[in-house]
N, C-alpha and C positions, 0 to 999 in steps of 0.2 A: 476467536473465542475458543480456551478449551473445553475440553468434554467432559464431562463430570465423571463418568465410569474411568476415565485417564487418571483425573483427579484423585479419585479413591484409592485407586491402585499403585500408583504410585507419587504419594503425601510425600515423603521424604526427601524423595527427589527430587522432585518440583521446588520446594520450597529450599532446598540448596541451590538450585541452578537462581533461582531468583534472588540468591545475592548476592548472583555477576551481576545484575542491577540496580543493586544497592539498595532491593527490597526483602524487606519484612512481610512477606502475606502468610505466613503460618494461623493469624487470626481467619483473616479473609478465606481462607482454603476450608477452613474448620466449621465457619459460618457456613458456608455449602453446600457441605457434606450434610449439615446439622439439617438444614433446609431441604436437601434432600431427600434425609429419612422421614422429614413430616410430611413430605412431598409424597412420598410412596405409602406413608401410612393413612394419612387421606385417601387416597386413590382407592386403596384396599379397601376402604370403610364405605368409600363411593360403592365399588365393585359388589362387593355383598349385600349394600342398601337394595342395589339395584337388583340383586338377583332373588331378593326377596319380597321386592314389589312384581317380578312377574312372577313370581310363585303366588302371589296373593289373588295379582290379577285372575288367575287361570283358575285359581280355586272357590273365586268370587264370583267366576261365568258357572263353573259346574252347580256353586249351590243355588245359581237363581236359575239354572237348569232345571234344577230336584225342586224348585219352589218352596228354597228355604230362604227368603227374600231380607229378612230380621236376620240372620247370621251373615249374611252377603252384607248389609249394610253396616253391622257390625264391624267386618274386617274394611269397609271401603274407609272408616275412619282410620283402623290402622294405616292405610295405604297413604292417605292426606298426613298425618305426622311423616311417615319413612319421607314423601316429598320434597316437605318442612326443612326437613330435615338435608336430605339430599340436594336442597337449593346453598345451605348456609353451608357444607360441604366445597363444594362447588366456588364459591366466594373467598370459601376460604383457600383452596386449592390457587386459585389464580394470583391472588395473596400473595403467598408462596412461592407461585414461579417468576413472576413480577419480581421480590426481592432477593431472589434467585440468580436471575438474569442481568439484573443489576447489581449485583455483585462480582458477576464475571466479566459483564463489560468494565469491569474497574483494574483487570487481572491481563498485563502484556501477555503477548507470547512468552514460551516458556526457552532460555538461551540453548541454542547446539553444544555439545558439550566441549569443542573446542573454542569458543568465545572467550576470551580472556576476559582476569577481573578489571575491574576498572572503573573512575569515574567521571570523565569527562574523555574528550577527543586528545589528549594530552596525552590519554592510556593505551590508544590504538596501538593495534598489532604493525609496525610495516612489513608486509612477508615480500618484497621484489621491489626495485627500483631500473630504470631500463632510460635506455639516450641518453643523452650529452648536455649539459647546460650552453644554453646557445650564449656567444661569447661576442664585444662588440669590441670596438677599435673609438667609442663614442661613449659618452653617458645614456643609457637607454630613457629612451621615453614612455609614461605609462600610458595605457590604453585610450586614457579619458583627454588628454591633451592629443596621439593621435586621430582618433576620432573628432576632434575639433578640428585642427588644420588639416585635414583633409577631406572633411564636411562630411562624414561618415554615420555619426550618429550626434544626435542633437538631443541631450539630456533638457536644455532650458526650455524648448518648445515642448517638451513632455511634461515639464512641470506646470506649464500653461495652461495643457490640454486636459490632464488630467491628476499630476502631483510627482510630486519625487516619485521615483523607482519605475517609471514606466516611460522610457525612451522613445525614439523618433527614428527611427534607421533610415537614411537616406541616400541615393546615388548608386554608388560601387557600397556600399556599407549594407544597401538594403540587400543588393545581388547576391553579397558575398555571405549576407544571411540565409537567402532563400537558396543560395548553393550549397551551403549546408546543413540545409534540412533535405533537399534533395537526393547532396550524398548520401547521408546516414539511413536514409530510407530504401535507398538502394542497395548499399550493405546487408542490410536489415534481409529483404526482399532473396537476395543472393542465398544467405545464411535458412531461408527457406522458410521465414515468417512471412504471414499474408497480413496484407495492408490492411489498415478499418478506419475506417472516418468519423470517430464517435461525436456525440454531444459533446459542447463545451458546458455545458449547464448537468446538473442530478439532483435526484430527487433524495428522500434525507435517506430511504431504503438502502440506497448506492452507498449513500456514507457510512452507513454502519453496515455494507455489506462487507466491506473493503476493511474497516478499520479507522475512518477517518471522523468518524463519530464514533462514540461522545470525546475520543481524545484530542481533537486539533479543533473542535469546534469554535473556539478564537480566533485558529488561524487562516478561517478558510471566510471567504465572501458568501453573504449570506442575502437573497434576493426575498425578502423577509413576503411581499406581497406572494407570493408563488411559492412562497418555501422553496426554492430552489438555489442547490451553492454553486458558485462556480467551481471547476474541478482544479486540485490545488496538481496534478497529472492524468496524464491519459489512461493511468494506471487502475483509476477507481472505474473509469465507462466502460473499458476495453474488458475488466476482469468480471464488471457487472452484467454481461453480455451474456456468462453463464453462470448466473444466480437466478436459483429453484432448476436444477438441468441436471439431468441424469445423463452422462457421456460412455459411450460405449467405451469399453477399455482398447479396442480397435483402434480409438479416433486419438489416442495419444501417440506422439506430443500435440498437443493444441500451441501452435505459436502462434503471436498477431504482435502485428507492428502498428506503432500510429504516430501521425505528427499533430501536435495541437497545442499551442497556446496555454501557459500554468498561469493561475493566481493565486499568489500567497500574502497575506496580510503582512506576513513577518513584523509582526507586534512585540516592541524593545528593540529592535536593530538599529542600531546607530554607529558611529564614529566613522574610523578612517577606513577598518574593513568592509565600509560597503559602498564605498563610493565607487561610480562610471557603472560597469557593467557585475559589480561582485555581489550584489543580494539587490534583485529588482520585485517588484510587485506581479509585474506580467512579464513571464520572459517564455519563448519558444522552447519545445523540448520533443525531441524525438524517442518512445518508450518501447519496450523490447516484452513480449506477456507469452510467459508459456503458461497453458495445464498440463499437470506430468502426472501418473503413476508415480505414489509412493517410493516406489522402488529406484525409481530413475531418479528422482530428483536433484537430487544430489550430483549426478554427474550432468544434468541438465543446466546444474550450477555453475560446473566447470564450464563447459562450454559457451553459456554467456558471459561469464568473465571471460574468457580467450576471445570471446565475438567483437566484447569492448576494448581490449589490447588490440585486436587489429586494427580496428578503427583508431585508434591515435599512434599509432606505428606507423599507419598510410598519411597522416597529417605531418610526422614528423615533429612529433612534440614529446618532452621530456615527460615522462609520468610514475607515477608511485600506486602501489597495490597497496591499503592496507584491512585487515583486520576489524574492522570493530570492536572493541569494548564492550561489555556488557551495560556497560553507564553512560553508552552512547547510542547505543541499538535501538530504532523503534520501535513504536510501540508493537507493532505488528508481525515484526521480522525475528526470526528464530537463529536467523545470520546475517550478517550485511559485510560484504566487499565493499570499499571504499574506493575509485581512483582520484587521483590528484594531478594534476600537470603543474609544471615549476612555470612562477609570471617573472618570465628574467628582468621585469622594469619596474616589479614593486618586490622582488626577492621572497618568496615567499608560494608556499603550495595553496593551489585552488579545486577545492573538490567539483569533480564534472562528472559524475556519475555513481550510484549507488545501484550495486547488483544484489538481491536477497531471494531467501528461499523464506518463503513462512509456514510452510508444513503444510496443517492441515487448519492453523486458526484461523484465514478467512474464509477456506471452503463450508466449515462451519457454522459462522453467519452466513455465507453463499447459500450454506445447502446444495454447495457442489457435491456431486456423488456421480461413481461410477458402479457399474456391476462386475463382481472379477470373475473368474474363471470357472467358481463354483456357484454362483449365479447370486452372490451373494453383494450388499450395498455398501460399501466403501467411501469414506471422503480421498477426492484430491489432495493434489499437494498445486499449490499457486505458486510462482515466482515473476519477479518483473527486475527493470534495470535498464537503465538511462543511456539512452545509446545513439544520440548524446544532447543531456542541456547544453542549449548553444551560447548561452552569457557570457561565463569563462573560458568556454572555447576561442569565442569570436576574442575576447582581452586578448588569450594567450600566444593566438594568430598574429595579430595585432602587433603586440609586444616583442615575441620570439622571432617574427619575420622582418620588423624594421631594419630598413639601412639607412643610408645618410640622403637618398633621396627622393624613399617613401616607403611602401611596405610590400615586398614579394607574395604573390601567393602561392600556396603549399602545389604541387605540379600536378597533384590528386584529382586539386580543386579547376583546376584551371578550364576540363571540357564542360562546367557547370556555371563557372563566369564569365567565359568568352572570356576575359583577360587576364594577363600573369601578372598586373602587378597594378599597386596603389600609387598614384603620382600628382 
């Protein structure tokens, strides 16, 4: 969420960077501000009410002091209107910050200034492409036919259990899932993030801590008797860990790693791009959470993008950096890094991770804040990034490793499956 004093200061800006989004909020910004100024001029009207019922108070004790009792009861009617008064004040104020509040929950983060324009993922940036298209002597097979012949993952028993998008890993398929949540964890761990084990469940605080309310509320699982959603990443518990927390400037970077189980509705997804393992309901995902200091952030940024290069560098898989678009950007995110690895047996890039920096608009809802050096209250800056969803990884594995008489695995992977290879 941003800050209204941000807001004010800088209208013009704002409302140019917002359309690398392909939004119009010059209304919405002006709305406010507007609500702002009635905001502060209530307050004032509060303020003086108020300091004129203890002047009345004090001058109401002095005359039933002096035993002027008729002029004491005199002003105690004034006192009961200023009240009256200071109650509908009051209503009305909250009024105010209610339509307020809901107007800025309506208002994304505001883009970094290198985000390019754009309107869909057609627009992205590619800034790096790195490895080799892995090459066959065979017509490659896609993931969801090897996963069948060699009993690895059972998409039909999932539909049984509980519906499309939410598979059945089974055998060397389950191993070679839980080896790579393992690995990435341990990466993770190396790179000097500390592990967390959050809830798989939040409560609706969480979602609008984070960002995930009111804008994905369709898309997220909604456990309606408990108001509790399921978490659509690690990303919303792990970062809600420090909401309402005042963090010494000492204790940065704050990093935390976590593996946990996502659910996404993904509500409209159909056709051929989502079949086997390429848009599931509940898929595994390994998350990457720093708190930075303002200042760092930003190269906090770099270094989790290079954190996620290594990790598919050691896999040995083809992948792409790109960019985001501003007409692709979430809602939340002030930047977003894309990567991609190439599925050499449906010809085509599969996004497996998104790295972003969101400034300071969740620490905002967070009510994350530090004190800096002049002892003064500061919001963070949040970043998180996928390191790594295992869906398109496990395809690309899959895919990229087959031979003619089953499927290698990466030599990374091998102290974490006990075997090298799928037969």
């Amino acid at each position: 969420m941003l800050q209204i004093p941000y807001l004010r200061e800088n209208r013009d800006l704002v409302i140019e960077r917002y359309t690398r989004r392909n939004l119009d909020a010059a209304e919405t910004i002006d709305q406010i501000i507007t609500l702002d100024n009635q905001r502060k001029a209530t307050q004032q009207s509060m303020d003086q009410d108020l300091a004129e019922g203890n002047r009345l108070a004090k001058e109401i004790g002095d005359l039933y002091k002096s035993g002027k009792a008729a002029e004491a009861n005199e002003l105690k009617q004034k006192t009961k209107v200023l009240k009256e008064k200071s109650n509908e004040e009051k209503t009305k104020l909250q009024e105010i910050e209610e339509a307020q509040l809901n107007l800025l929950y309506q208002l994304p983060n505001v883009p970094n200034a290198i985000v390019p324009n754009g309107k869909s993922d057609a627009d992205n940036k590619i800034i790096s492409e790195h490895g080799t298209k892995a090459k066959f002597d065979f017509d490659a097979v896609p993931h969801w036919d090897l996963a069948k012949k060699y009993g690895l993952i059972d998409f039909e028993v999932g539909v049984k259990i509980a519906g499309a998008g939410f598979p059945v890993y089974m055998g060397k398929g389950a191993k070679l899932q839980r080896a790579l949540i393992n690995f990435f964890l341990d990466e993770a761990e190396n790179a000097g993030y500390s592990e967390v084990v959050p809830p798989h469940l939040v409560n609706e605080a969480s979602g609008y801590g984070t960002g995930q309310l009111p804008d994905k509320e369709g898309q997220m699982y909604h456990v309606g008797v408990d108001d509790l959603y399921l978490i659509p990443t690690a990303e919303v518990p792990i970062t809600n860990i420090y909401r309402d927390v005042i963090v010494k400037e000492s204790d940065f970077p704050i990093k935390n790693s976590g593996y946990t189980p996502c659910f996404r509705r993904e509500a409209g997804s159909y056709g051929k791009d989502v079949r086997g393992l390429n848009r599931l309901h509940q898929f595994d995902k390994v998350e990457i959470v720093q708190i930075q200091h303002p200042d760092k952030s930003y190269e906090a940024l770099d270094g989790m993008v290079k954190h996620v290069a290594s990790i598919l560098e050691k896999l040995g898989l083809q992948y792409r950096i790109a960019l985001l678009c501003g007409g692709d950007l979430g809602f939340t995110a002030a930047i977003t890094y894309d990567f991609e690895v190439y599925s050499a047996a449906q010809n085509r890039w599969l996004e497996v991770s998104s790295v972003s920096n969101f400034e300071t608009f969740q620490a905002n809802r967070l009510k994350l804040r530090f004190k800096n050096e002049e002892g003064k209250t500061e919001l963070a800056h949040t970043l998180n990034g996928s390191a790594l969803a295992l869906p398109r990884i496990m395809a690309a594995l899959l895919e990229n490793y087959q031979v003619t008489d089953g499927i290698n695995i990466p030599e990374v992977l091998v102290p974490y499956t006990k075997f090298d290879k799928i037969d």
